[in-house]
N, C-alpha and C positions, 0 to 999 in steps of 0.2 A: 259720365263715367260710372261704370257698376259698382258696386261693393267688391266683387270680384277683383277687379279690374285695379282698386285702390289696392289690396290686399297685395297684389302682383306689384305696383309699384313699387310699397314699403319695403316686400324682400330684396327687391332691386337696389332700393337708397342700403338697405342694413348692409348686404353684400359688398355694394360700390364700396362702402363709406368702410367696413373690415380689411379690405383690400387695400386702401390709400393708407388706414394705420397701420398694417404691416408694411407696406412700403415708408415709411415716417420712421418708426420703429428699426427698421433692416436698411437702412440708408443712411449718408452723412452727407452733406454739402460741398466733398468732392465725388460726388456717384453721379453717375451719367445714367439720365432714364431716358427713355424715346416714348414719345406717344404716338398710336394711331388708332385708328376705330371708328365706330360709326355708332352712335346710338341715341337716345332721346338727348338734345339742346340742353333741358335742365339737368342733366345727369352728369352730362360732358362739364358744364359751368362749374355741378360742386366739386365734381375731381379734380379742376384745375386751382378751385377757390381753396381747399384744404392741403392742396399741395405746397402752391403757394409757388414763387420767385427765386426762397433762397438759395435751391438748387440749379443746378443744371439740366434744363429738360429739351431735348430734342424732337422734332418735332414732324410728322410725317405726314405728308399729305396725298389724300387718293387722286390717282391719276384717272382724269376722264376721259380718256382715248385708251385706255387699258384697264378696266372697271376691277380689274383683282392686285392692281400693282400701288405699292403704297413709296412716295419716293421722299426724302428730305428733302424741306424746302432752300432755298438757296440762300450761302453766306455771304451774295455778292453786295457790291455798295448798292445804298439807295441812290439811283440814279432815275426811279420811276416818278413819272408826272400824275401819275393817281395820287388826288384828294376825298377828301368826305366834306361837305357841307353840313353845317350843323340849325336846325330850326329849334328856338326854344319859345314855349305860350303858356304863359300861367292866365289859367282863367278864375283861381280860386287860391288867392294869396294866404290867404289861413291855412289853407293844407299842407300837411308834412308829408305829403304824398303824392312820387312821379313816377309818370310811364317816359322809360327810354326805350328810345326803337333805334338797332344796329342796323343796316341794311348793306351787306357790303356783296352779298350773291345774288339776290333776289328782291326786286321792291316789293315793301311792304305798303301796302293801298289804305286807306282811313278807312274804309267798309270793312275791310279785315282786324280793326283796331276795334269795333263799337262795340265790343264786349264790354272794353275799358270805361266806356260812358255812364256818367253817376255813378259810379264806383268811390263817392269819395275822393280822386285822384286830381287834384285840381295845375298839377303842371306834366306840362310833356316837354320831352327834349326830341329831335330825332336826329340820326346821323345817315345820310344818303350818297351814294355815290356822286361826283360833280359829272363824271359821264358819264348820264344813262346806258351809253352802247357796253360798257363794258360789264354789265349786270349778264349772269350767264355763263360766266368764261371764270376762268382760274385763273385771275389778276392780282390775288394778294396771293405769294409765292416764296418772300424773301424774308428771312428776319429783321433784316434794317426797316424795311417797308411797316411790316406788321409790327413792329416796335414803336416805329412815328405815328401809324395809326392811333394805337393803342396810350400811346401819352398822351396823343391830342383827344381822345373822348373821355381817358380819364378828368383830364385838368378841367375841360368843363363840364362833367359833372361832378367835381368835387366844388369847381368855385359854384355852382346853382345849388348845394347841397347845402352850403356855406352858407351863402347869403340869404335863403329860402328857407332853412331850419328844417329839410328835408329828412324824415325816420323809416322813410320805406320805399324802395325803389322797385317797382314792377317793371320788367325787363324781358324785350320782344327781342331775339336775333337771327335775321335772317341772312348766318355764315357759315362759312365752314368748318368742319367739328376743329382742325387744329385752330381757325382763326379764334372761335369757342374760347377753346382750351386756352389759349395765351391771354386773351383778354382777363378771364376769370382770375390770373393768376395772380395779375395788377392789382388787385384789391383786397385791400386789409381789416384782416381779422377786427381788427380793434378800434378803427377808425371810420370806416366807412357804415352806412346805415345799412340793414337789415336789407337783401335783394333777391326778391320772386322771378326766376325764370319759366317763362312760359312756353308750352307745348303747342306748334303749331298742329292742326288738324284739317285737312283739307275738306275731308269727309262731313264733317260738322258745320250745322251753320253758325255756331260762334268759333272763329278760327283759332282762337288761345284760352280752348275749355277749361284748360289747370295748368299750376303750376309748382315749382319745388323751390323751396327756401333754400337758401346756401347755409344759414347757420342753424336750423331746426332741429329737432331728434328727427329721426326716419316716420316715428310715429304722426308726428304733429306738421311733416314736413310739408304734404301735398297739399297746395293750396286751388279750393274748386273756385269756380267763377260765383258768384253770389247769386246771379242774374238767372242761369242754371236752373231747370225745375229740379228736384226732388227725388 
Protein backbone atom coordinates (compact mmCIF):
# COMPACT_ATOMS: atom_id res chain seq x y z
CA UNK A 1 0.00 0.00 0.00
CA UNK A 2 1.35 3.59 -1.10
CA UNK A 3 1.47 6.40 1.24
CA UNK A 4 -1.05 7.75 -1.22
CA UNK A 5 -3.10 4.96 -1.10
CA UNK A 6 -3.07 5.08 3.08
CA UNK A 7 -3.86 8.85 2.68
CA UNK A 8 -7.08 7.90 0.50
CA UNK A 9 -8.24 5.25 3.06
CA UNK A 10 -8.11 7.65 6.21
CA UNK A 11 -10.44 10.15 4.22
CA UNK A 12 -12.56 7.24 3.58
CA UNK A 13 -12.76 5.93 7.47
CA UNK A 14 -13.07 10.10 8.59
CA UNK A 15 -16.08 10.51 6.01
CA UNK A 16 -17.70 6.90 6.68
CA UNK A 17 -17.15 7.26 10.39
CA UNK A 18 -19.06 11.54 10.02
CA UNK A 19 -21.76 9.99 8.19
CA UNK A 20 -22.68 7.20 10.85
CA UNK A 21 -22.52 10.19 13.54
CA UNK A 22 -24.80 12.22 11.85
CA UNK A 23 -27.05 9.20 11.34
CA UNK A 24 -26.53 8.40 15.61
CA UNK A 25 -27.15 12.10 16.15
CA UNK A 26 -30.47 12.50 13.57
CA UNK A 27 -31.99 9.13 14.39
CA UNK A 28 -33.75 7.34 17.45
CA UNK A 29 -34.39 3.64 17.97
CA UNK A 30 -37.81 3.93 16.44
CA UNK A 31 -36.19 5.17 12.71
CA UNK A 32 -36.08 2.82 10.10
CA UNK A 33 -32.68 2.81 8.21
CA UNK A 34 -31.98 0.44 4.94
CA UNK A 35 -28.55 -0.53 4.12
CA UNK A 36 -27.09 -1.32 0.66
CA UNK A 37 -23.73 -0.71 -1.10
CA UNK A 38 -20.82 -2.17 -2.11
CA UNK A 39 -17.55 -1.18 -0.69
CA UNK A 40 -14.20 -2.20 1.04
CA UNK A 41 -15.18 -5.47 3.79
CA UNK A 42 -13.53 -3.25 6.59
CA UNK A 43 -15.50 -0.29 5.81
CA UNK A 44 -18.74 -2.03 5.64
CA UNK A 45 -17.81 -3.94 9.39
CA UNK A 46 -17.19 -0.44 10.97
CA UNK A 47 -20.43 1.10 9.76
CA UNK A 48 -22.28 -1.66 11.01
CA UNK A 49 -19.97 -2.05 14.30
CA UNK A 50 -20.78 1.88 15.14
CA UNK A 51 -24.16 1.64 14.26
CA UNK A 52 -24.81 -1.05 16.32
CA UNK A 53 -28.39 -3.37 16.88
CA UNK A 54 -30.33 -1.02 18.78
CA UNK A 55 -32.09 0.20 15.88
CA UNK A 56 -33.91 -0.96 13.17
CA UNK A 57 -31.85 -1.60 10.14
CA UNK A 58 -33.07 -3.06 7.03
CA UNK A 59 -31.26 -4.62 4.93
CA UNK A 60 -30.63 -4.90 1.09
CA UNK A 61 -29.18 -7.22 -0.92
CA UNK A 62 -27.69 -7.05 -4.59
CA UNK A 63 -29.17 -9.13 -6.82
CA UNK A 64 -26.95 -11.25 -9.23
CA UNK A 65 -29.07 -11.94 -12.06
CA UNK A 66 -29.74 -8.11 -12.32
CA UNK A 67 -26.16 -6.64 -11.26
CA UNK A 68 -27.98 -2.77 -10.75
CA UNK A 69 -31.07 -4.08 -8.65
CA UNK A 70 -30.71 -4.05 -4.78
CA UNK A 71 -33.80 -6.19 -3.21
CA UNK A 72 -34.77 -6.74 0.67
CA UNK A 73 -33.76 -9.75 2.07
CA UNK A 74 -36.66 -12.07 3.12
CA UNK A 75 -38.76 -11.95 6.41
CA UNK A 76 -39.79 -15.60 5.85
CA UNK A 77 -39.30 -18.42 8.65
CA UNK A 78 -36.12 -20.11 9.00
CA UNK A 79 -36.90 -23.17 7.32
CA UNK A 80 -33.36 -23.21 5.50
CA UNK A 81 -30.97 -26.39 6.01
CA UNK A 82 -27.90 -24.14 5.52
CA UNK A 83 -25.27 -24.60 8.52
CA UNK A 84 -21.56 -23.19 9.01
CA UNK A 85 -19.20 -25.64 10.43
CA UNK A 86 -16.93 -24.35 12.83
CA UNK A 87 -12.89 -25.35 13.01
CA UNK A 88 -11.03 -24.08 16.13
CA UNK A 89 -6.66 -24.62 16.63
CA UNK A 90 -4.60 -22.79 19.09
CA UNK A 91 -1.16 -23.44 18.50
CA UNK A 92 0.17 -20.82 20.84
CA UNK A 93 -1.96 -20.88 24.23
CA UNK A 94 -0.17 -17.55 25.64
CA UNK A 95 -1.44 -15.55 22.86
CA UNK A 96 -4.24 -13.20 23.17
CA UNK A 97 -4.45 -13.06 19.71
CA UNK A 98 -7.05 -14.80 16.92
CA UNK A 99 -7.56 -15.00 13.33
CA UNK A 100 -11.40 -15.67 12.50
CA UNK A 101 -12.23 -16.60 9.15
CA UNK A 102 -16.10 -16.18 7.91
CA UNK A 103 -16.55 -18.00 4.82
CA UNK A 104 -20.08 -17.98 3.90
CA UNK A 105 -19.70 -16.64 -0.32
CA UNK A 106 -16.44 -17.74 -1.16
CA UNK A 107 -13.82 -20.40 0.40
CA UNK A 108 -11.14 -19.03 1.95
CA UNK A 109 -8.03 -21.46 1.06
CA UNK A 110 -4.83 -21.47 4.08
CA UNK A 111 -2.44 -20.24 1.10
CA UNK A 112 -4.55 -17.30 1.08
CA UNK A 113 -4.40 -17.00 5.14
CA UNK A 114 -0.13 -17.25 5.28
CA UNK A 115 0.16 -13.59 5.66
CA UNK A 116 -1.41 -14.50 9.18
CA UNK A 117 1.73 -16.80 9.80
CA UNK A 118 4.02 -15.61 12.81
CA UNK A 119 2.19 -12.74 13.20
CA UNK A 120 2.04 -13.44 16.76
CA UNK A 121 -1.54 -14.90 16.36
CA UNK A 122 -1.54 -18.07 17.93
CA UNK A 123 -5.47 -19.28 17.61
CA UNK A 124 -7.59 -19.47 14.64
CA UNK A 125 -11.33 -20.01 14.62
CA UNK A 126 -12.90 -20.54 11.11
CA UNK A 127 -16.42 -20.84 10.07
CA UNK A 128 -17.24 -22.56 6.57
CA UNK A 129 -20.03 -23.52 4.63
CA UNK A 130 -21.18 -27.51 5.66
CA UNK A 131 -22.12 -27.51 1.82
CA UNK A 132 -19.35 -26.72 -0.31
CA UNK A 133 -21.90 -26.57 -3.54
CA UNK A 134 -23.52 -23.80 -2.10
CA UNK A 135 -20.42 -21.30 -2.03
CA UNK A 136 -21.27 -18.97 -5.17
CA UNK A 137 -24.86 -18.41 -5.03
CA UNK A 138 -26.94 -16.19 -2.80
CA UNK A 139 -27.86 -18.68 -0.09
CA UNK A 140 -27.89 -16.40 2.94
CA UNK A 141 -31.19 -14.29 1.99
CA UNK A 142 -33.45 -14.23 5.15
CA UNK A 143 -33.28 -12.45 8.28
CA UNK A 144 -34.22 -15.46 10.51
CA UNK A 145 -31.34 -17.36 8.52
CA UNK A 146 -28.74 -14.64 8.97
CA UNK A 147 -29.74 -14.09 12.55
CA UNK A 148 -29.13 -17.95 13.40
CA UNK A 149 -25.96 -17.60 11.56
CA UNK A 150 -24.84 -14.84 13.21
CA UNK A 151 -25.69 -16.00 17.08
CA UNK A 152 -24.09 -19.15 16.27
CA UNK A 153 -20.44 -17.42 15.35
CA UNK A 154 -20.92 -14.86 17.84
CA UNK A 155 -21.36 -17.45 21.01
CA UNK A 156 -18.39 -19.27 19.87
CA UNK A 157 -16.31 -16.63 19.57
CA UNK A 158 -17.16 -15.16 22.63
CA UNK A 159 -16.88 -18.49 24.60
CA UNK A 160 -12.83 -18.91 22.73
CA UNK A 161 -12.50 -15.33 23.75
CA UNK A 162 -13.49 -16.19 27.26
CA UNK A 163 -11.64 -18.91 28.01
CA UNK A 164 -8.48 -17.99 25.85
CA UNK A 165 -8.13 -14.34 27.35
CA UNK A 166 -8.41 -13.34 23.86
CA UNK A 167 -7.52 -9.03 23.19
CA UNK A 168 -7.41 -8.84 19.52
CA UNK A 169 -9.28 -10.50 16.93
CA UNK A 170 -8.07 -10.34 13.16
CA UNK A 171 -10.92 -11.01 10.97
CA UNK A 172 -11.11 -12.59 7.27
CA UNK A 173 -14.77 -12.30 5.66
CA UNK A 174 -15.56 -13.88 2.81
CA UNK A 175 -19.54 -12.43 2.66
CA UNK A 176 -21.73 -10.41 1.56
CA UNK A 177 -21.63 -6.62 2.22
CA UNK A 178 -25.35 -7.05 3.98
CA UNK A 179 -24.19 -10.51 5.43
CA UNK A 180 -20.97 -7.91 6.60
CA UNK A 181 -23.06 -5.44 7.70
CA UNK A 182 -25.34 -7.51 10.19
CA UNK A 183 -22.72 -9.65 11.58
CA UNK A 184 -20.71 -6.34 12.56
CA UNK A 185 -23.55 -5.07 14.33
CA UNK A 186 -23.72 -8.12 16.93
CA UNK A 187 -20.82 -6.93 18.67
CA UNK A 188 -20.17 -4.68 21.45
CA UNK A 189 -18.62 -1.61 22.00
CA UNK A 190 -17.62 -2.44 25.43
CA UNK A 191 -17.42 -6.05 25.66
CA UNK A 192 -15.83 -7.74 23.00
CA UNK A 193 -12.03 -7.31 22.13
CA UNK A 194 -10.40 -4.90 19.81
CA UNK A 195 -11.35 -6.54 15.78
CA UNK A 196 -9.05 -5.92 12.52
CA UNK A 197 -10.86 -6.42 9.30
CA UNK A 198 -9.09 -7.40 6.54
CA UNK A 199 -8.99 -6.33 2.88
CA UNK A 200 -8.90 -8.98 0.51
CA UNK A 201 -6.53 -8.36 -2.61
CA UNK A 202 -6.45 -10.65 -5.37
CA UNK A 203 -3.87 -8.80 -7.23
CA UNK A 204 -1.32 -9.19 -4.32
CA UNK A 205 0.43 -12.09 -3.33
CA UNK A 206 -0.33 -11.50 0.36
CA UNK A 207 -4.11 -11.88 -0.11
CA UNK A 208 -5.20 -9.62 3.29
CA UNK A 209 -2.37 -6.66 2.81
CA UNK A 210 -4.27 -4.46 5.48
CA UNK A 211 -6.58 -3.90 7.56
CA UNK A 212 -9.10 -1.39 9.56
CA UNK A 213 -9.86 -1.45 13.28
CA UNK A 214 -13.47 -1.24 14.27
CA UNK A 215 -12.57 0.88 17.36
CA UNK A 216 -9.43 3.16 16.24
CA UNK A 217 -9.35 6.90 15.30
CA UNK A 218 -9.26 6.99 11.37
CA UNK A 219 -5.67 8.12 11.78
CA UNK A 220 -4.25 5.07 13.65
CA UNK A 221 -7.12 2.87 12.05
CA UNK A 222 -5.38 1.01 9.08
CA UNK A 223 -3.63 -1.77 10.14
CA UNK A 224 -0.58 -3.00 7.41
CA UNK A 225 0.60 -6.53 7.41
CA UNK A 226 4.05 -6.47 9.26
CA UNK A 227 5.42 -9.11 6.81
CA UNK A 228 4.85 -6.32 4.09
CA UNK A 229 8.17 -4.61 2.72
CA UNK A 230 8.51 -1.05 3.33
Amino acid sequence: MTRLQQYDIVEAIRTQDRLVNSILRDCDEYTELFYYGIAHIPLIFRAGFQIGDEGKVRLLHKDRNEQSVFKEISAEADNYTIELKGHYDSCNKASKEMLVVVATSFPVSSKDLEVFKNNNIGHELRFEMCNPSLYGVDSIVSYALINRLRTGILNKMREIVSSANIEKIHLVLSTSSDFTFFLSQGFSKYHDPEIIVYQYDRSDSQKYPWGVSNKALPTSAIIRQTSQEH
